[in-house]
Structures are given as structure tokens and as C-alpha cells.
N, C-alpha and C positions, 0 to 999 in steps of 0.2 A: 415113582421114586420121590418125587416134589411133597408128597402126602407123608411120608416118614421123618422129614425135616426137622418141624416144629416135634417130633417125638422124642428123635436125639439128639437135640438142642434140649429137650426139657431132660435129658438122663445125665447128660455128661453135665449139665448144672448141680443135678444134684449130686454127682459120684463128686466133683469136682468138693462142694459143698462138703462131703462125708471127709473128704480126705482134709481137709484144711481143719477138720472136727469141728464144722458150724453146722451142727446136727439141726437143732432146733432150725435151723433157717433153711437147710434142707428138706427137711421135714413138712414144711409150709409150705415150699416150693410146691412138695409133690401134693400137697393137700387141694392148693389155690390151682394145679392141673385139672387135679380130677373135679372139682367142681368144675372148674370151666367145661371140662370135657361133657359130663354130665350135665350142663345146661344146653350145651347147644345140643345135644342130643334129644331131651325132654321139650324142648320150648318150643311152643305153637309157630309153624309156619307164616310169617305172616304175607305172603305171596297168594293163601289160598280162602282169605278174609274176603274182602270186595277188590 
């Protein structure tokens, strides 16, 4: 359950976001997740260097 946290924490940011009509910063919100998402998923380990 602890693993779904930061997920909606990042939704109700943005729904929260959509409803006040700060689209554009909404918008970023979820842009600036998925990248993070997407790096820590892509980026080399580094536990298995030396």
C-alpha cells in the first residue's frame, strides 16, 4: 500500500490543480512525474558498477 502513496499524492495534486483551473501547472505537475518516473526506471544501477 506504502508504494501507491506518492501516486495519489501526485493525482489529487493534479485533479486538485484542474479544479482551481491552473491547467498549465497541472499539466507540469504530471509532465515533471512522468519524467521522474521514467528516470528512475531507465537509469543505471549504480549498486552493480564496483
Amino acid at each position: 500500500m506504502k508504494a501507491f502513496v506518492p501516486w495519489l499524492v501526485v493525482l489529487v495534486v493534479i485533479l486538485a490543480l484542474n479544479a482551481l483551473r491552473l491547467r498549465p501547472l497541472a499539466t507540469a505537475v504530471a509532465v515533471a512525474w512522468l519524467v521522474y518516473c521514467i528516470w528512475t526506471w531507465v537509469r543505471p544501477n549504480r549498486r552493480s558498477g564496483t
